[in-house]
C-alpha positions in Angstrom: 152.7 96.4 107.8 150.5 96.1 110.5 148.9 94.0 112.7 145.2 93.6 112.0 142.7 94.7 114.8 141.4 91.9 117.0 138.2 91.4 118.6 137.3 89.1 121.5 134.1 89.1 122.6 130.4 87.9 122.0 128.0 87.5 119.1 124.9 86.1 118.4 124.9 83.1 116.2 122.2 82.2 113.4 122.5 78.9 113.1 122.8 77.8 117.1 120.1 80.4 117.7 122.4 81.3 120.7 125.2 84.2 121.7 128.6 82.8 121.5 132.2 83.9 122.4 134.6 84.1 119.4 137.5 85.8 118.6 138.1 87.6 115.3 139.6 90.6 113.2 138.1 93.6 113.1 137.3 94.7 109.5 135.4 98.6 108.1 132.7 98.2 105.8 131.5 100.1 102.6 129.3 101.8 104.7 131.9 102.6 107.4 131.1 100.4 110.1 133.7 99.1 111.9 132.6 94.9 112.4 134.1 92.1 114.2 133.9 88.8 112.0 134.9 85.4 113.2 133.9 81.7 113.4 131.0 80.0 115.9 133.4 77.8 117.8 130.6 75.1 117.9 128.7 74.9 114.6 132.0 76.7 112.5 129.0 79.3 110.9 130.7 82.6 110.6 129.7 85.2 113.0 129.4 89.0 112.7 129.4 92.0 115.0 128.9 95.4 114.7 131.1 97.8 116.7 130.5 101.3 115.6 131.7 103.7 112.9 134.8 103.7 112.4 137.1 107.1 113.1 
């Protein structure tokens, strides 16, 4: 099996109303659109990004 794709980076966060660097896995969703998802590392909300379609 493997290893999930990680993502390290920056996304905006709802809840601080701020951008914020998190690190996350990278997941495809049902529309095809590859997205990073992780966790605000001040408020704990979970964060989204969207990378691009996925190949």
């Amino acid at each position: 099996m493997t290893e999930p794709e990680t993502y390290t980076g920056d996304a905006y966060c709802v809840k601080c109303k701020e951008k914020r660097d998190f690190t996350g896995t990278v997941k495809v969703s049902d529309s095809g659109r590859r997205m990073a998802q992780g966790i605000c590392s001040v408020c704990g909300t979970k964060l989204n990004r969207i990378l691009g379609k996925a190949q």
